[in-house]
C-alpha positions as CSV (number, residue, x, y, z in Angstrom):
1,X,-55.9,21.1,-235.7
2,X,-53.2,23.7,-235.2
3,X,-54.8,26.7,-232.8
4,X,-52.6,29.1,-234.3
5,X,-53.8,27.9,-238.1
6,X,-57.0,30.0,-238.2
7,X,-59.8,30.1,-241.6
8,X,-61.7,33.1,-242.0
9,X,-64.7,33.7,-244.1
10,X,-66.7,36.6,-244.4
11,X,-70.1,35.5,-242.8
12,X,-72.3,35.5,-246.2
13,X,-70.2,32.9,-247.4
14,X,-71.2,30.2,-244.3
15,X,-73.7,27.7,-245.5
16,X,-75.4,27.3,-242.2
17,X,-77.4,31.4,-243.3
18,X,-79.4,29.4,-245.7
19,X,-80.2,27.1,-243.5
20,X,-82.0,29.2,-240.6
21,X,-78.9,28.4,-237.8
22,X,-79.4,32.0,-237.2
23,X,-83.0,33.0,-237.9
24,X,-86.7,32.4,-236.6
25,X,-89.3,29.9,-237.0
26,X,-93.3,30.7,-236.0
27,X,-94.4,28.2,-233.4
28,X,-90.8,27.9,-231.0
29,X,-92.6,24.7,-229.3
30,X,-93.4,22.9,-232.2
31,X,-90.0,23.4,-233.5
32,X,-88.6,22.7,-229.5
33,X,-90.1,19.3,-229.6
34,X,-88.5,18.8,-233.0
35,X,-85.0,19.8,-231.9
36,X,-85.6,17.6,-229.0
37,X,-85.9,14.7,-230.7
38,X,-83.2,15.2,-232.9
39,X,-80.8,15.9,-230.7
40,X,-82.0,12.8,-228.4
41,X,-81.6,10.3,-231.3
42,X,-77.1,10.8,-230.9
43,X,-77.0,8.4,-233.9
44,X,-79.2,10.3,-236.2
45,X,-77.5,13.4,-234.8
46,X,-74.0,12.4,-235.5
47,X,-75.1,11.4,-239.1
48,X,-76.3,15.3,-239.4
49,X,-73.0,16.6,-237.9
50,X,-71.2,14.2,-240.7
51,X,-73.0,15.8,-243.2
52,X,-71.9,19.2,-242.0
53,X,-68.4,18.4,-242.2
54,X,-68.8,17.3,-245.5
55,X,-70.8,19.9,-247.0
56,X,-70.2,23.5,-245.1
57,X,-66.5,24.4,-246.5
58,X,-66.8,27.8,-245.4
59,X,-68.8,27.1,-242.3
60,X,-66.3,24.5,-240.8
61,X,-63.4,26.4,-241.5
62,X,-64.6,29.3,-240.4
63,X,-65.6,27.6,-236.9
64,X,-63.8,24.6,-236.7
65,X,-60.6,26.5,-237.1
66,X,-61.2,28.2,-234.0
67,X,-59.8,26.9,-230.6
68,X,-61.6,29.7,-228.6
69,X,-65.6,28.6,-229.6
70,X,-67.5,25.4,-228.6
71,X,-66.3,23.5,-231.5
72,X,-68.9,20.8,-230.0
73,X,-71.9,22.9,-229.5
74,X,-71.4,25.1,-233.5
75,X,-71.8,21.3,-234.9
76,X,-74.6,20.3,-233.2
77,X,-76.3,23.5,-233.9
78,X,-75.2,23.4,-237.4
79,X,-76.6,19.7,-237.9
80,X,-79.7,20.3,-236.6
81,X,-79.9,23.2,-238.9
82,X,-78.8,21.4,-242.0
83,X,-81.5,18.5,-240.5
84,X,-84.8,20.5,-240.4
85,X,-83.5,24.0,-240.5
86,X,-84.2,25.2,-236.8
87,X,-82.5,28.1,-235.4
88,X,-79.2,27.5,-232.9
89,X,-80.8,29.3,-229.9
90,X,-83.9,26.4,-229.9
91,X,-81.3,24.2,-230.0
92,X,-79.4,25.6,-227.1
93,X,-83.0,24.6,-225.5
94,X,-83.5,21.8,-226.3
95,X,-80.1,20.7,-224.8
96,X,-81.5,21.7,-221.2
97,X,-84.2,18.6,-222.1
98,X,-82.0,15.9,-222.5
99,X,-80.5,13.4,-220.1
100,X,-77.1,13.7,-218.7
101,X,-76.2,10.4,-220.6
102,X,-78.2,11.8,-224.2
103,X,-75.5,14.9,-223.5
104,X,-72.5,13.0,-222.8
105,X,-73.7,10.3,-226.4
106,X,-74.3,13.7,-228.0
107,X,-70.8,15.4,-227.4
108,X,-69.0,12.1,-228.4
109,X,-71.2,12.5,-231.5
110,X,-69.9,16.3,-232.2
111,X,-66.2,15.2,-231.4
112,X,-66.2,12.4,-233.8
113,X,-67.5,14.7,-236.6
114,X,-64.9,17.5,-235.7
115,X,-61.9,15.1,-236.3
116,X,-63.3,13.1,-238.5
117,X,-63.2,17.2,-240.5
118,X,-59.6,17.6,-239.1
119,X,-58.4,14.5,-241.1
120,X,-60.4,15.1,-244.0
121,X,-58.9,18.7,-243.9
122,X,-55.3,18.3,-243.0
């Protein structure tokens, strides 16, 4: 996507508000563990990201527009948000749990969903 070809939304018009990306759950662990192995599973995590890309118009243009964020990371949070509705900073965590080799399965995951959105969106 061209970096100079930016979409901007107003943020209570992004999906990922109603589905906790930015918000706060009651038991952080439980909801740890949870991210964890969500985030582990790169298949089942890629299927999430998917479904980001194809439901979050505002959301993905908003972010996936923008050359200057971690296009990578904003899907991941925002699929594991859409998934079980657990906030982006947990997620962040969780990240620090996983193997080197769940990471590198995970970010091939995110850049598949990112242009697989590019070509839907072109």
């Amino acid at each position: 996507m061209n970096d100079l070809f930016e979409i901007w939304h107003p943020y209570w018009l992004w999906e990922e508000l109603d589905f906790n990306m930015w918000g706060f759950v009651d038991s952080r662990q439980e909801w740890l563990k949870k991210a964890i192995e969500l985030t582990g599973d790169h298949q089942l995590y890629g299927s999430w990201m998917i479904k980001v890309a194809d439901s979050w118009k505002y959301s993905c243009e908003h972010h996936l527009t923008k050359m200057y964020i971690n296009r990578k990371a904003w899907i991941g949070h925002a699929a594991v948000a859409l998934a079980i509705q657990c906030p982006e900073d947990i997620v962040r965590e969780a990240w620090g749990h996983l193997t080197r080799e769940q990471q590198d399965l995970a970010n091939q995951q995110a850049q598949n969903a990112i242009e697989y959105w590019e070509r839907k969106n072109a």
